[in-house]
C-alpha positions, 0 to 999 in steps of 0.5 A: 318445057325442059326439052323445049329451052334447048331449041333456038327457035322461039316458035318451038317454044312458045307453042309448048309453052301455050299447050302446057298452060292451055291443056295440062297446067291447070291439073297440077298446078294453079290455074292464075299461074298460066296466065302470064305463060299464055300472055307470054307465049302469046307475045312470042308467037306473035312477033314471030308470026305464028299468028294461029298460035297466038290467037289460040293463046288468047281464046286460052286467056280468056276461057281461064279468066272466066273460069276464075270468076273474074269481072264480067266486064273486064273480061268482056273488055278483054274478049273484044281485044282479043276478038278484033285481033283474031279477025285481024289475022283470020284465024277462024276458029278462035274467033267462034270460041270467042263468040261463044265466050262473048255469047255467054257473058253478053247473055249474063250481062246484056252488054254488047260490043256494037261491032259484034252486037249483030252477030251475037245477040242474034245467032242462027243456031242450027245453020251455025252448028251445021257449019261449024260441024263441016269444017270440023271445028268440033271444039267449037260445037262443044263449046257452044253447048257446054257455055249455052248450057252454063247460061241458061242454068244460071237464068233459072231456064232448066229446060233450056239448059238440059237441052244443051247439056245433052248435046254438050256431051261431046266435050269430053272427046271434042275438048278434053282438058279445057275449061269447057269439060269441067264446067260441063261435069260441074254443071251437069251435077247442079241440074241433075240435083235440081230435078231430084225432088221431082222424079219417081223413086225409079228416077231418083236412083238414076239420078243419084249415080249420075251425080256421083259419077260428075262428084266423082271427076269433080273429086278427081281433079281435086285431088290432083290441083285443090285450089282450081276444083275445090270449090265446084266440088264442094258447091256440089256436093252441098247442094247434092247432100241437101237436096237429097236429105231435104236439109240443108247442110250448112257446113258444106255450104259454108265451106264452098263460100269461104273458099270461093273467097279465099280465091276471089271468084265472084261467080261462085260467091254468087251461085254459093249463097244463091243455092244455099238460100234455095236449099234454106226456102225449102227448109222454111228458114225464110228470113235466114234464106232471103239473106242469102238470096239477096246477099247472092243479088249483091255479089252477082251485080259486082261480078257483072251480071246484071241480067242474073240479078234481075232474074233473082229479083223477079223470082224471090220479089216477095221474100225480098220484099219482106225483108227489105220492109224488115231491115227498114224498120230496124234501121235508117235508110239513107233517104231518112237521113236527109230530112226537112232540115236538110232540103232547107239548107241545101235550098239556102245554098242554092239560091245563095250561090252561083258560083258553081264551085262554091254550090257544090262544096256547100252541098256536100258538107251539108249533106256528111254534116247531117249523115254525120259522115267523116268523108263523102265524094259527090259523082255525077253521071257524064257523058257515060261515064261517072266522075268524082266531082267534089270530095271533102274530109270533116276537119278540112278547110272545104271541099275539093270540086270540079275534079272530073276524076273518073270512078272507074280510075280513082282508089278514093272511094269503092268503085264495086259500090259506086257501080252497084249503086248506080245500077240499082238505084239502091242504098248500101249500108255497112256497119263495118266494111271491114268484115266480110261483104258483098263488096269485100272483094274491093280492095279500095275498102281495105286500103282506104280502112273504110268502116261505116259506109 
């Protein structure tokens, strides 16, 4: 870099500037700090039409974007941007390792860009790898693997995911360096501990060196940048110490989650308290791991990944079920709030009412009055999109209405809850917003010091 300062030409520049955040910077140092360096580097190589570089930049951002466990559907807002861009210039091979990275999150999520939606949801893979193969595009098969294989493990398909792990193996000499390469050793230490139960004894010492063999690099790279492995590696090593001693190690599991929120990755809250309560089923603390289980849903669905939570919910339904039924009796649901007396008076108000201002502030006063709320926001669903169409605050002269104030743009309220709500069709309840949450990650709680909810 220091080299790099003397030269005049901002093409030498930037170009050392992006290969340092693309390959080496995340071995010493923070990964979000080579954020700004790539979009930076970007903007330079860009404007000074080095369109190749620049593209490649991007399919940097995005890689470490999703490595930090960053909102699925923010990145894939991003993925699309920087995917039109590498169409615009032609750049062949950033626009398939994006349409991996889009793969991947479309595969977890169940959203499609329309532009794209053919080309993704649908992949004739063996053609693809063929084609990719001779034009020498080699990071892109490893690529391909390693973030098929990161897929499938998260939705429960082992066999799938083994498959591509064994093809991913690549990466080391494809893609050294990049993103790809550590999920592939991170990964590859979870699979091969999901199997462990199952193998002879002859299977299982094998098993054991290749795990440590992927701890082992985990471990490595930890030692050199703590905060960008630290979590993989301990994740890992909870699993691996649990399942191989068939008791769960709390201490490790814990350490993995509060690290996980110390860096505000939401995938790895997720896959944390999901593998923790697996390793508690096994235990036979049923009520203890369905927490777990059902605090995992919760974080999945606020990172993005609708299609996870529906596999969570199909595989634990019965244990999910009994909790719930459990919960319900220690505690008033939402719907038990709004009782006959309730429904009467909202019917007062309607059919006293015409004015539409005045029927919504009605309602909503109504309602906090009988929840005994402090604060509460009516949001409707239009034209795809959800608005804040009333507020009101107890001890206010009425309700403000027809605001039409997005959701997705207003720090009035939680957007994470609002969303979550919206697609689960389920009730939150916090006693206190303020301890740690699914929904912790929401800075609007902070801000706006939101206890109950």
């Amino acid at each position: 870099m220091k080299v790099s300062a003397q030269f005049d030409d901002p093409i030498i520049r930037a170009k050392v500037k992006f290969l340092k955040a693309f390959s080496t910077q995340h071995w010493f140092e923070p990964i979000p700090k080579a954020l700004p360096e790539l979009k930076d580097a970007f903007k330079m190589l860009d404007h000074s039409g080095s369109y190749t570089f620049a593209a490649y930049s991007l399919q940097a951002l995005a890689a470490k974007q999703l490595y930090l466990g960053d909102s699925l559907n923010k990145i894939y807002e991003t993925m699309v941007e920087y995917s039109l861009y590498a169409d615009r210039v032609k750049e062949f091979y950033t626009q398939n390792l994006l349409l991996t990275l889009r793969r991947y999150v479309s595969g977890l999520t169940g959203i499609y860009y329309e532009h794209y939606k053919e080309a993704d949801a649908v992949l004739e893979e063996e053609s693809y790898i063929q084609s990719l193969r001779e034009r020498r595009l080699l990071m892109a098969v490893a690529w391909h693997y390693v973030y098929n294989q990161m897929l499938y493990f998260q939705l429960g398909d082992l066999d799938k995911a083994e498959a591509y792990a064994k093809e991913a193996g690549i990466v080391d000499e494809a893609a050294p360096t990049t993103m790809a390469q550590i999920e592939h050793h991170f990964y590859n230490a979870l699979m091969e501990t999901a199997r462990y139960p199952e193998l002879t004894l002859a299977g299982r010492l094998l098993c054991a060196r290749r795990v440590r063999k992927n701890l082992a690099k985990l471990k490595k790279w930890m030692d050199g940048c703590a905060v960008n492995f630290r979590t993989r590696y301990y994740l890992a090593l909870a699993n691996w110490e649990s399942e191989s001693s068939d008791t769960t190690d709390n201490k490790l599991f814990s350490q993995a989650l509060e690290y996980a929120r110390e860096d505000d990755n939401l995938q790895l809250q997720g896959m944390t308290l999901e593998l923790w309560g697996k390793s508690l089923f096994r235990d036979g603390a049923v009520g203890e791991a369905a927490e777990k289980i059902i605090a995992a849903s919760d974080t999945y669905a606020l990172w993005g990944a609708a299609t996870k939570v529906k596999q969570l919910t199909r595989d634990y339904r019965p244990y999910l079920e009994k909790e719930a039924a459990q919960a319900a009796a220690n505690k008033s649901s939402l719907n038990d709030l709004v009782d006959v007396e309730t429904v009467l008076r909202a019917s007062q108000a309607i059919s006293g009412e015409i004015v539409l201002e005045n029927l919504l502030g009605n309602l909503l006063s109504i309602l906090m009055e009988n929840a005994g709320a402090q604060r509460g926001f009516l949001v409707l669903h239009r034209e795809g999109k959800l608005s804040i169409e009333a507020e009101h605050t107890m001890g206010s002269e009425k309700p403000l209405v027809l605001q039409s104030e997005p959701v997705a743009e207003s720090d009035k309220l939680s957007t994470a809850v609002v969303h979550y709500v919206w697609r689960t069709g389920e009730n939150v309840l916090l006693d206190d917003a303020q301890l740690p949450n699914a929904f912790s990650a929401d800075n609007s709680l902070v801000l706006q010091q939101v206890r109950s909810l």
